[in-house]
PDB file of N, CA, C and O in Angstrom:
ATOM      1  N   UNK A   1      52.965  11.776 108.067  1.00  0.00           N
ATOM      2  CA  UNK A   1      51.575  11.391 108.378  1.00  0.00           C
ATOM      3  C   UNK A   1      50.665  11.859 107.241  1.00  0.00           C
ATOM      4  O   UNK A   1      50.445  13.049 107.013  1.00  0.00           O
ATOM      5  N   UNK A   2      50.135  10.806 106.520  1.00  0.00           N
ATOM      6  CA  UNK A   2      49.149  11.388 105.492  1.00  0.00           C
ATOM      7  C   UNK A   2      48.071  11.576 106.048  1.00  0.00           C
ATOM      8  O   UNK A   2      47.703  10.736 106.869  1.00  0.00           O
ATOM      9  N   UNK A   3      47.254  12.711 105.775  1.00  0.00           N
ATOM     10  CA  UNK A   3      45.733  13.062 106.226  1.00  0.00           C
ATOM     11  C   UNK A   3      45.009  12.409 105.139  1.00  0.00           C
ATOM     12  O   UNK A   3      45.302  12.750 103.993  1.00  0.00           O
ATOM     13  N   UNK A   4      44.025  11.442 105.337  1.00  0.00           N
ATOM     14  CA  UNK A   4      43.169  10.738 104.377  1.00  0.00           C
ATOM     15  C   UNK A   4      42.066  11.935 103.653  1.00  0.00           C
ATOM     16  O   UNK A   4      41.409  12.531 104.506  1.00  0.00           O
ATOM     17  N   UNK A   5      41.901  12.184 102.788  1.00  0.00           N
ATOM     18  CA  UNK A   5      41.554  12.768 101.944  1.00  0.00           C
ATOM     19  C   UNK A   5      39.986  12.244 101.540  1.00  0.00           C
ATOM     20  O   UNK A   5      39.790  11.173 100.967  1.00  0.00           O
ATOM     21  N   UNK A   6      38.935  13.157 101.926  1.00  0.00           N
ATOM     22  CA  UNK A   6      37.551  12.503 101.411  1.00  0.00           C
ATOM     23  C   UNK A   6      37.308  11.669 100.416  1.00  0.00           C
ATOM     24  O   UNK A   6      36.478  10.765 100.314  1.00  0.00           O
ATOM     25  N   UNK A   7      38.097  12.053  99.712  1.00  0.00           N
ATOM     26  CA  UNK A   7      37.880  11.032  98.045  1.00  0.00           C
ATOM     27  C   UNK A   7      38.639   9.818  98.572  1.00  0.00           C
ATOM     28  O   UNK A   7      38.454   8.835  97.853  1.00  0.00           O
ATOM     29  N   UNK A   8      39.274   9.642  99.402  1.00  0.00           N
ATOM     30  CA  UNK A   8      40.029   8.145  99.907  1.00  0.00           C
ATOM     31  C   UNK A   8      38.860   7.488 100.467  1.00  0.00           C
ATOM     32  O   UNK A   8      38.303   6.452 100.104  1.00  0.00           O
ATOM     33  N   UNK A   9      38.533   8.464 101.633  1.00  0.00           N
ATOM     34  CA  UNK A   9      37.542   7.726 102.348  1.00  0.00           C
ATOM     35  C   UNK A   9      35.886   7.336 101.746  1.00  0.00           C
ATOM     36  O   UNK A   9      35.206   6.362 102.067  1.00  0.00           O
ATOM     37  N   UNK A  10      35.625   8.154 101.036  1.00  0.00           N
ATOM     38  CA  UNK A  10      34.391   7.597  99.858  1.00  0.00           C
ATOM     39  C   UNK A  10      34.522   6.513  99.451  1.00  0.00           C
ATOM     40  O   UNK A  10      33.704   5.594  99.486  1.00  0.00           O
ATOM     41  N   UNK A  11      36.468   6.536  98.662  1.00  0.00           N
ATOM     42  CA  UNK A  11      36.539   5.037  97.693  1.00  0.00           C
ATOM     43  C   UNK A  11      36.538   3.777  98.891  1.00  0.00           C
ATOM     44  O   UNK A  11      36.019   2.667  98.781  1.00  0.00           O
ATOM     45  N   UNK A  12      37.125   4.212  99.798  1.00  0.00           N
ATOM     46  CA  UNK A  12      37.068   2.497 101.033  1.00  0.00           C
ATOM     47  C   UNK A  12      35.963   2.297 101.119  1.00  0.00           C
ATOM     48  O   UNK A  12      35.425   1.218 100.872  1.00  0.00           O
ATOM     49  N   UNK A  13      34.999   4.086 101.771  1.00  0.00           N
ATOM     50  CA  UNK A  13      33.341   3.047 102.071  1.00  0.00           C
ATOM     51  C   UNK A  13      32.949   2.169 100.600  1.00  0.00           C
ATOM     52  O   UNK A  13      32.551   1.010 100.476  1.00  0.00           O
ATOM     53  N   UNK A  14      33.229   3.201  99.583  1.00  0.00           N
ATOM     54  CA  UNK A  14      32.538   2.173  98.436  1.00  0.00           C
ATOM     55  C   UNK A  14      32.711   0.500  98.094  1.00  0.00           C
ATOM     56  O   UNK A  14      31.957  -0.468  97.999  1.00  0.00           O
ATOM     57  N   UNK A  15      34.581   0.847  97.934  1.00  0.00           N
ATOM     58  CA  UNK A  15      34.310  -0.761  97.972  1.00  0.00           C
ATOM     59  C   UNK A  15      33.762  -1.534  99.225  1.00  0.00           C
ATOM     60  O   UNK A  15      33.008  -2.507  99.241  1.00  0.00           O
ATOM     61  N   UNK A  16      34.158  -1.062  99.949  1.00  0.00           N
ATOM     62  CA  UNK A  16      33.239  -2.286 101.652  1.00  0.00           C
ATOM     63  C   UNK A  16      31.905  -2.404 101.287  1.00  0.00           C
ATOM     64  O   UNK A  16      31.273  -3.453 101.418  1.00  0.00           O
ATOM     65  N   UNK A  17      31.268  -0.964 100.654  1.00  0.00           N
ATOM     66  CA  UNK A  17      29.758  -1.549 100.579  1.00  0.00           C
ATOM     67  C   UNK A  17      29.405  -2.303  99.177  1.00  0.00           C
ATOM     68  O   UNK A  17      28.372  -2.952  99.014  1.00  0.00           O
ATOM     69  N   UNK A  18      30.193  -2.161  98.409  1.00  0.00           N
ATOM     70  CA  UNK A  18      30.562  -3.095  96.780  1.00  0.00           C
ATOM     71  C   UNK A  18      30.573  -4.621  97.563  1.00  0.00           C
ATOM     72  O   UNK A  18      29.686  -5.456  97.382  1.00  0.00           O
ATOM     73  N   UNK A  19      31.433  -4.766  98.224  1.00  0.00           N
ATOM     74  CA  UNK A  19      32.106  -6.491  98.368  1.00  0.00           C
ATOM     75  C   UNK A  19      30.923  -6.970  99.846  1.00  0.00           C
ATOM     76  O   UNK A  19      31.088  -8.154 100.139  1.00  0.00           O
ATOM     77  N   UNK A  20      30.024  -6.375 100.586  1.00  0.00           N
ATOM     78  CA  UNK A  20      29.493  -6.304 101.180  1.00  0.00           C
ATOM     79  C   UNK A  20      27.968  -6.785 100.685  1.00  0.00           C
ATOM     80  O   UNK A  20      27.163  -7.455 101.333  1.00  0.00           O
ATOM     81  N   UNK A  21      27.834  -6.286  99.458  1.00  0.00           N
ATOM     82  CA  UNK A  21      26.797  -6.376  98.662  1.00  0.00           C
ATOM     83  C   UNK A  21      26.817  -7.487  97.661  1.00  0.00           C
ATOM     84  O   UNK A  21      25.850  -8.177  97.339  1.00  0.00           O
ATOM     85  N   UNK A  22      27.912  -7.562  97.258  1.00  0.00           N
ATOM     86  CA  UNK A  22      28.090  -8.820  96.182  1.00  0.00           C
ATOM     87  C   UNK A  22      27.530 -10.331  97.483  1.00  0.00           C
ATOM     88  O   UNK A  22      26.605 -11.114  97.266  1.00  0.00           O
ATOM     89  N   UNK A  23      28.457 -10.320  98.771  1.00  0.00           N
ATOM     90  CA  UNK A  23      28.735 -11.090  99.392  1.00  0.00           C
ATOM     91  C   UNK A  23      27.107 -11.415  99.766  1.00  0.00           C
ATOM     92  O   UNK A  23      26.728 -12.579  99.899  1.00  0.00           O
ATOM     93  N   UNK A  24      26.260 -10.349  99.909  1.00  0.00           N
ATOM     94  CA  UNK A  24      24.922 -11.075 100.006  1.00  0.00           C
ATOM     95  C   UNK A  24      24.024 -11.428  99.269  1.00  0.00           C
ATOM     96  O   UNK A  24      23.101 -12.133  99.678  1.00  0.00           O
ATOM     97  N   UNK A  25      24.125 -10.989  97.986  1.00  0.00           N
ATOM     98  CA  UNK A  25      23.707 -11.475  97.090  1.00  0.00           C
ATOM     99  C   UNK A  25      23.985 -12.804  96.624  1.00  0.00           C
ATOM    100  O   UNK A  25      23.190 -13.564  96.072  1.00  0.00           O
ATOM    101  N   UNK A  26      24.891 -12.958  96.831  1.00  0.00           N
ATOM    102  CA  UNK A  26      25.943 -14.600  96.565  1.00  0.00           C
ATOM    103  C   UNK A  26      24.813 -15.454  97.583  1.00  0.00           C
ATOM    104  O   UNK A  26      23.889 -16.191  97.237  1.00  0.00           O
ATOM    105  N   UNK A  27      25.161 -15.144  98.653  1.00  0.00           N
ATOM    106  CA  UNK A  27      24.294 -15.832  99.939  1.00  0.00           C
ATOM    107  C   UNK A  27      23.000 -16.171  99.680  1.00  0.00           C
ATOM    108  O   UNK A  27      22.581 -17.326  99.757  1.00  0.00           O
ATOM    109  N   UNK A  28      22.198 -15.007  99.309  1.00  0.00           N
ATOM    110  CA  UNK A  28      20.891 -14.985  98.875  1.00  0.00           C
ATOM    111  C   UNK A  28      20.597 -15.913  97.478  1.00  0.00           C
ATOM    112  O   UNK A  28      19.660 -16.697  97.625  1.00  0.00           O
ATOM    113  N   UNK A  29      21.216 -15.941  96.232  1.00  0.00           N
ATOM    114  CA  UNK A  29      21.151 -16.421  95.522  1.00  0.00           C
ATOM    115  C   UNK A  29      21.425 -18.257  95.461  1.00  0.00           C
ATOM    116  O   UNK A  29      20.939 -19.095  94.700  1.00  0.00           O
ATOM    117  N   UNK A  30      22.467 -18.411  96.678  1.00  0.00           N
ATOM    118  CA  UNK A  30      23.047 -19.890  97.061  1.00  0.00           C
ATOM    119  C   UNK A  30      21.710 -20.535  97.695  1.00  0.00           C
ATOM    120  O   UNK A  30      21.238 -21.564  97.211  1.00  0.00           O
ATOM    121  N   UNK A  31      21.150 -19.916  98.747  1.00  0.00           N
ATOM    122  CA  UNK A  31      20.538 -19.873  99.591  1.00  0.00           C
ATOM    123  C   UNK A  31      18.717 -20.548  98.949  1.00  0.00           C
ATOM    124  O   UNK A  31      17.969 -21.468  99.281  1.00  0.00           O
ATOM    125  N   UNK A  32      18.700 -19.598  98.053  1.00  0.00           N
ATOM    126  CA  UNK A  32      17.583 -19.470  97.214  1.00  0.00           C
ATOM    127  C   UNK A  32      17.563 -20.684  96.011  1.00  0.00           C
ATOM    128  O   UNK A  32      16.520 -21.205  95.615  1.00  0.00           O
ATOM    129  N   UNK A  33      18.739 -20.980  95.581  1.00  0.00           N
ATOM    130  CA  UNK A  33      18.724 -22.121  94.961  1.00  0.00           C
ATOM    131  C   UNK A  33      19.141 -23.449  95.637  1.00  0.00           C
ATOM    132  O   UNK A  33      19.311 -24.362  94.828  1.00  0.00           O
ATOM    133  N   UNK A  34      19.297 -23.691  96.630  1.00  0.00           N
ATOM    134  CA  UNK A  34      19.024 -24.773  97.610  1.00  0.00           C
ATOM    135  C   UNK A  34      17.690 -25.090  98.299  1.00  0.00           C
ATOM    136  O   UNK A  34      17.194 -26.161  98.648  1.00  0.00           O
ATOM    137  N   UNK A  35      17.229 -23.715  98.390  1.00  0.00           N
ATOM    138  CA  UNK A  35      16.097 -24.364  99.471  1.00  0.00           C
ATOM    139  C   UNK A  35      14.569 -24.231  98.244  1.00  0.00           C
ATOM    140  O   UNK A  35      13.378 -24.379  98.518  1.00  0.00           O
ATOM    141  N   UNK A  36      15.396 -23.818  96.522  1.00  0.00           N
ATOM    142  CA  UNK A  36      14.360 -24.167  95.130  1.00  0.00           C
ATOM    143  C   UNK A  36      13.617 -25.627  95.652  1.00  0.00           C
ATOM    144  O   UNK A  36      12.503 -25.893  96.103  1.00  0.00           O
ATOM    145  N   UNK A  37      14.987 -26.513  95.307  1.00  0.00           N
ATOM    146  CA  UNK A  37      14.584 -27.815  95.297  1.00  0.00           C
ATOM    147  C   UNK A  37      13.441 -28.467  96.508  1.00  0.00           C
ATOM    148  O   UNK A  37      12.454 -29.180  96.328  1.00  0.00           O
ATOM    149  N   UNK A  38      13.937 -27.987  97.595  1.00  0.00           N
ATOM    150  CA  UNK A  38      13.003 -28.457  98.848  1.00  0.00           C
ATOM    151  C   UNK A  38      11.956 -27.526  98.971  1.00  0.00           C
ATOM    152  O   UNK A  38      11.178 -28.024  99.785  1.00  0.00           O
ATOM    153  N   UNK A  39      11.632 -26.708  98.687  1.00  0.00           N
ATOM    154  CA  UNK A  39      10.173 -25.867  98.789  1.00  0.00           C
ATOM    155  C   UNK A  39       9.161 -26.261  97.946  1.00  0.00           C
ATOM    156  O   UNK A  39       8.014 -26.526  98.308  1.00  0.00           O
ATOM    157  N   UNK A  40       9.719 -26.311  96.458  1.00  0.00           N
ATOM    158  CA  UNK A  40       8.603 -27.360  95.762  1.00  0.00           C
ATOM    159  C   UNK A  40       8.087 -28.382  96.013  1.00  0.00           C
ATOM    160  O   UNK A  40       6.984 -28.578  95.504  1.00  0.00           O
ATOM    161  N   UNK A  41       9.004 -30.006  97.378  1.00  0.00           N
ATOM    162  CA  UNK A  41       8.192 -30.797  97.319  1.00  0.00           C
ATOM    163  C   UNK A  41       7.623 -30.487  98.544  1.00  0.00           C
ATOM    164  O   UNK A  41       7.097 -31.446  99.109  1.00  0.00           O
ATOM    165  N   UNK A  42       7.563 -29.064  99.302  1.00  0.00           N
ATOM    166  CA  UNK A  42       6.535 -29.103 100.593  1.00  0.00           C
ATOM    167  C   UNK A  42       5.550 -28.419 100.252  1.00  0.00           C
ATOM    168  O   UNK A  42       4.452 -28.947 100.429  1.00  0.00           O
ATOM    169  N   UNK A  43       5.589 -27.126  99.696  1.00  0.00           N
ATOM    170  CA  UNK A  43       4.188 -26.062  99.209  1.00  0.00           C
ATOM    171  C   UNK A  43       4.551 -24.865  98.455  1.00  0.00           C
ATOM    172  O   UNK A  43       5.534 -24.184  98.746  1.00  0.00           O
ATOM    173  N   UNK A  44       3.696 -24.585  97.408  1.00  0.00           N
ATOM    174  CA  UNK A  44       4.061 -24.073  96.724  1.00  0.00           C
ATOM    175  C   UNK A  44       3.610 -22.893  97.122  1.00  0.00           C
ATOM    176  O   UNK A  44       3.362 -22.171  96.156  1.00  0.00           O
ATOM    177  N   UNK A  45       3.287 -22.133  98.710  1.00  0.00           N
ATOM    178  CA  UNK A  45       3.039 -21.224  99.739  1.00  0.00           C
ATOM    179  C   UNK A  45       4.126 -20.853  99.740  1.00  0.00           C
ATOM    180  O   UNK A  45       4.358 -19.676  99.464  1.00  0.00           O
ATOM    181  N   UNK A  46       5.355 -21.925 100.114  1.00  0.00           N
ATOM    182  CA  UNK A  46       6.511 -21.445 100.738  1.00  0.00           C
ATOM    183  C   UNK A  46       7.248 -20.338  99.382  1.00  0.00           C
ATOM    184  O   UNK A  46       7.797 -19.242  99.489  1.00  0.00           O
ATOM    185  N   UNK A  47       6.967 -21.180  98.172  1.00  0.00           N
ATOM    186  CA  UNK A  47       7.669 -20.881  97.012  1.00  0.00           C
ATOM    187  C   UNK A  47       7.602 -19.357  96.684  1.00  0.00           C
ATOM    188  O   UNK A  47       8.445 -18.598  96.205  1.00  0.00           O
ATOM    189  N   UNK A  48       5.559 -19.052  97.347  1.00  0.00           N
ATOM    190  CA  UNK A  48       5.737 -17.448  96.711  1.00  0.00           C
ATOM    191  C   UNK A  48       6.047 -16.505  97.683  1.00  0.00           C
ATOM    192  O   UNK A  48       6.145 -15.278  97.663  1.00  0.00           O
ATOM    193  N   UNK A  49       6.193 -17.450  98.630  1.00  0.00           N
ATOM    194  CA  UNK A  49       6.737 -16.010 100.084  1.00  0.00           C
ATOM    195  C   UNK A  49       8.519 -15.777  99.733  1.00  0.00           C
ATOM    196  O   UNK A  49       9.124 -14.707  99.791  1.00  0.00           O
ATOM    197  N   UNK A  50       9.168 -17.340  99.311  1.00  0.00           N
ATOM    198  CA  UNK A  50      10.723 -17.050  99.122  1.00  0.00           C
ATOM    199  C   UNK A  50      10.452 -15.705  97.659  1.00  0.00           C
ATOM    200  O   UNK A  50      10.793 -14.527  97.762  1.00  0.00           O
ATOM    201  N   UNK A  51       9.822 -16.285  96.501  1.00  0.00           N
ATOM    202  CA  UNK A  51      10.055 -15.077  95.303  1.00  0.00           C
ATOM    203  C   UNK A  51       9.731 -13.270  96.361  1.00  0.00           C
ATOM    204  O   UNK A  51      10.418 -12.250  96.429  1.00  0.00           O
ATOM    205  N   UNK A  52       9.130 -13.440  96.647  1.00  0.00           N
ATOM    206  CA  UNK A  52       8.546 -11.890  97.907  1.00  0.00           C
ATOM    207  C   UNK A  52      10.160 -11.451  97.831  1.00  0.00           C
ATOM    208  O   UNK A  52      10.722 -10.576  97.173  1.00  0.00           O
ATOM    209  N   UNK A  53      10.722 -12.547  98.898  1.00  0.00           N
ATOM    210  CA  UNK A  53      11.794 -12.278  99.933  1.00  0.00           C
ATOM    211  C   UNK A  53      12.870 -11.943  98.767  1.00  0.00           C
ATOM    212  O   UNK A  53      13.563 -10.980  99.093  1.00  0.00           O
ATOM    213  N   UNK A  54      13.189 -12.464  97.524  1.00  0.00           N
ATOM    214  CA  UNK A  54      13.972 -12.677  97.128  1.00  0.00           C
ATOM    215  C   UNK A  54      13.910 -11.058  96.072  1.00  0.00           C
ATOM    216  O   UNK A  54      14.985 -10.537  95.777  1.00  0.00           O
ATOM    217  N   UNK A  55      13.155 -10.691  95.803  1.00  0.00           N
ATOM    218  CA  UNK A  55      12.467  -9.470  94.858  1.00  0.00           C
ATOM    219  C   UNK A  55      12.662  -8.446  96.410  1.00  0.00           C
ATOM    220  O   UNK A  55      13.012  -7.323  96.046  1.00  0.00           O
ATOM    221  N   UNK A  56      12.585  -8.486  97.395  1.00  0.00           N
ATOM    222  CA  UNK A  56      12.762  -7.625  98.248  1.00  0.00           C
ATOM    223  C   UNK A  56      14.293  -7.368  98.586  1.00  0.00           C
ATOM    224  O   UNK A  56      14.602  -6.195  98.795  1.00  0.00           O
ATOM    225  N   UNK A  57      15.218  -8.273  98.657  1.00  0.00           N
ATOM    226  CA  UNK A  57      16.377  -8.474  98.638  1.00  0.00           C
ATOM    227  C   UNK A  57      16.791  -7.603  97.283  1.00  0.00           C
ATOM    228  O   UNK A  57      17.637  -6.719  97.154  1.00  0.00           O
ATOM    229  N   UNK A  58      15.910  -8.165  96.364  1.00  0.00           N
ATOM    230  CA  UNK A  58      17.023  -7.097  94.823  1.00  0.00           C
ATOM    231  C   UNK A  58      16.998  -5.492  94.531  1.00  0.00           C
ATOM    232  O   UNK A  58      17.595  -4.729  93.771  1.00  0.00           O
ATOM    233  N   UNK A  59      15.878  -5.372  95.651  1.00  0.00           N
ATOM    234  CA  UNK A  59      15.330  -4.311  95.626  1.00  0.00           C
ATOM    235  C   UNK A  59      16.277  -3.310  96.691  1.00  0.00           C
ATOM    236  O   UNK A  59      16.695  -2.218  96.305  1.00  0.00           O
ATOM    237  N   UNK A  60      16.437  -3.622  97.505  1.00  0.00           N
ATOM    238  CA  UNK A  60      17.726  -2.789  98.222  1.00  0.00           C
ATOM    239  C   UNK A  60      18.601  -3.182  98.334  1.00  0.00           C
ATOM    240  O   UNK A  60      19.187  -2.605  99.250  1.00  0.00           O
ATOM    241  N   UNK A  61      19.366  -4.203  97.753  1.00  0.00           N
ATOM    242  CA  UNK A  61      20.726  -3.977  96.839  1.00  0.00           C
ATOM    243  C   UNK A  61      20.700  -2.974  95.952  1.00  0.00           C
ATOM    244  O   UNK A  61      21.735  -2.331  95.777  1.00  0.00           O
ATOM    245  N   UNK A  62      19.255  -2.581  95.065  1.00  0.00           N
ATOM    246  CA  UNK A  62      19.916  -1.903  93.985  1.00  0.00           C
ATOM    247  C   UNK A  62      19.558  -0.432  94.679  1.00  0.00           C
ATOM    248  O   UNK A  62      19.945   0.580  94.096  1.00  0.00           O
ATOM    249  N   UNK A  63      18.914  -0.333  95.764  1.00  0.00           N
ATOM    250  CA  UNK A  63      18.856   0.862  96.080  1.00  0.00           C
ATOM    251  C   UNK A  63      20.357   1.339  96.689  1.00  0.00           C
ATOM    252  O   UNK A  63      21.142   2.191  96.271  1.00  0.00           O
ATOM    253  N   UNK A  64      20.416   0.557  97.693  1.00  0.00           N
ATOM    254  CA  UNK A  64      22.252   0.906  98.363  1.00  0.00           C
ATOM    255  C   UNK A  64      22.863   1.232  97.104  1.00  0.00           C
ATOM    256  O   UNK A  64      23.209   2.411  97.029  1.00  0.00           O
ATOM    257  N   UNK A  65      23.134   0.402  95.923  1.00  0.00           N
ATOM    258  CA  UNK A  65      23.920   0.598  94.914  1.00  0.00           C
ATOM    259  C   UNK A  65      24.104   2.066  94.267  1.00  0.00           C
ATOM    260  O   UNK A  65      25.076   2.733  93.915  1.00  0.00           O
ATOM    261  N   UNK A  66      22.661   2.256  94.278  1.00  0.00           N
ATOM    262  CA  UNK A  66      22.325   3.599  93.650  1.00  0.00           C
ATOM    263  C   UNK A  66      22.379   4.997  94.890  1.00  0.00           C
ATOM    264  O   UNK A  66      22.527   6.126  94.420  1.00  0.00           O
ATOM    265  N   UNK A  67      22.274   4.866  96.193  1.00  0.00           N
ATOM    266  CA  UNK A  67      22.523   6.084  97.103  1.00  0.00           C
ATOM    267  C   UNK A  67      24.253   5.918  97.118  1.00  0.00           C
ATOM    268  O   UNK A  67      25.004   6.866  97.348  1.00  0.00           O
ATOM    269  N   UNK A  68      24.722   4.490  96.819  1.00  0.00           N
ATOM    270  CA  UNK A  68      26.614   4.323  97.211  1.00  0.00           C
ATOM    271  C   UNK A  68      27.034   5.787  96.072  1.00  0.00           C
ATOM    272  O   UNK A  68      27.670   6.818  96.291  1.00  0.00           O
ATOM    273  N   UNK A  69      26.331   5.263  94.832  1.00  0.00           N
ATOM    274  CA  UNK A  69      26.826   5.991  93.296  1.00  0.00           C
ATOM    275  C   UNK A  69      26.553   7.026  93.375  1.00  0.00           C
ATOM    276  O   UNK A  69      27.416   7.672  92.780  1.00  0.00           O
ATOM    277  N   UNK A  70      25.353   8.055  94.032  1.00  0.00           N
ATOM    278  CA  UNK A  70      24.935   9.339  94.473  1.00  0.00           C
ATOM    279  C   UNK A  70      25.763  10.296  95.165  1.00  0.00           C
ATOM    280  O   UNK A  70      25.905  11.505  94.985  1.00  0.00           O
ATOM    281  N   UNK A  71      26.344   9.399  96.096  1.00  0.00           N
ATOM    282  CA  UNK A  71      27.296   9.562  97.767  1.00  0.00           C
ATOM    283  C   UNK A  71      28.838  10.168  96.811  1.00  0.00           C
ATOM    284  O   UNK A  71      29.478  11.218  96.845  1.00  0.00           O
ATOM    285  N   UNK A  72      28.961   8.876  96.012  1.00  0.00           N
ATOM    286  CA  UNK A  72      30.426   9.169  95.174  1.00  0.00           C
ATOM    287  C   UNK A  72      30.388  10.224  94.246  1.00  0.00           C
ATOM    288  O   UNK A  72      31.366  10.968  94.172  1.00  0.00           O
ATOM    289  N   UNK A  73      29.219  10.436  93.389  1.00  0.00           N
ATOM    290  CA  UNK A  73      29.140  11.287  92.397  1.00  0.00           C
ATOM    291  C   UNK A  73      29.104  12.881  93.234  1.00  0.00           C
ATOM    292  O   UNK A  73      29.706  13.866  92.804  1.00  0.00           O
ATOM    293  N   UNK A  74      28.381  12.870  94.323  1.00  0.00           N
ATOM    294  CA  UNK A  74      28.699  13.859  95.179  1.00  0.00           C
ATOM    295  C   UNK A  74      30.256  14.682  95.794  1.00  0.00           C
ATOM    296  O   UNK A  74      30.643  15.850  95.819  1.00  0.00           O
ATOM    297  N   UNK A  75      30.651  13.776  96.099  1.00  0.00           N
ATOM    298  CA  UNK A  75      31.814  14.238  96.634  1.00  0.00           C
ATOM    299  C   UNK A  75      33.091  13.971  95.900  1.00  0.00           C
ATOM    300  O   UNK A  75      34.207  14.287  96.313  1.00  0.00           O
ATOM    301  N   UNK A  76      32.807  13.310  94.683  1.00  0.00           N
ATOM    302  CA  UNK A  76      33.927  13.620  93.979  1.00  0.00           C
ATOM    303  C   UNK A  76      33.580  15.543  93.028  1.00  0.00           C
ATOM    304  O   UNK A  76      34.301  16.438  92.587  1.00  0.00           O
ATOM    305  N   UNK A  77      32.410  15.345  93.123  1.00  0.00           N
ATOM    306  CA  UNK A  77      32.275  16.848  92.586  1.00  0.00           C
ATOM    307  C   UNK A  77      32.474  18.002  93.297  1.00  0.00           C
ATOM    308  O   UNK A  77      32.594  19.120  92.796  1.00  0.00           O
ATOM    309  N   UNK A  78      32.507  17.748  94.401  1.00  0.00           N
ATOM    310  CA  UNK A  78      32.418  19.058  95.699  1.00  0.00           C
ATOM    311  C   UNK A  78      33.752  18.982  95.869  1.00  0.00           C
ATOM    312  O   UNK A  78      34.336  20.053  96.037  1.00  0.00           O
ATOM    313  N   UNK A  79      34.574  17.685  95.866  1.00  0.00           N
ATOM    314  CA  UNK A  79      35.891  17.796  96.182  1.00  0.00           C
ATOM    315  C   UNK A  79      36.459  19.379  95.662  1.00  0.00           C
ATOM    316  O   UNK A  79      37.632  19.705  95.846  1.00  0.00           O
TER     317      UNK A  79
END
């Protein structure tokens, strides 16, 4: 029986929250360039609430990114 080892369990959360994060960004970015085309011919209202949404979105991706890299740099040092 192996006992999982903190540094195991850091690296799983990391990648889940790595492929977790890519996966919405993908979404967001698909998402955002589909509904480009149709927001321009209804109002260009809609256009600056999506840039908001979309700058709010990059904004905690890169925060998660940066507490994930904190979390790891932590406990690989305490290990």
């Amino acid at each position: 029986m192996v006992v999982p080892s903190r540094k195991n369990v850091v690296v799983v959360v990391v990648v889940v929250v790595v492929v977790v994060v890519v996966v919405v960004v993908v979404v967001v970015v698909v998402v955002f360039l589909l509904s480009l085309s149709y927001l321009e011919d209804q109002s260009p209202h809609a256009m600056h609430y999506l840039e908001q949404a979309v700058v709010v979105v990059v904004a905690v991706v890169v925060v998660v990114v940066v507490v994930v890299v904190v979390v790891v740099v932590v406990v690989v040092v305490t290990e």
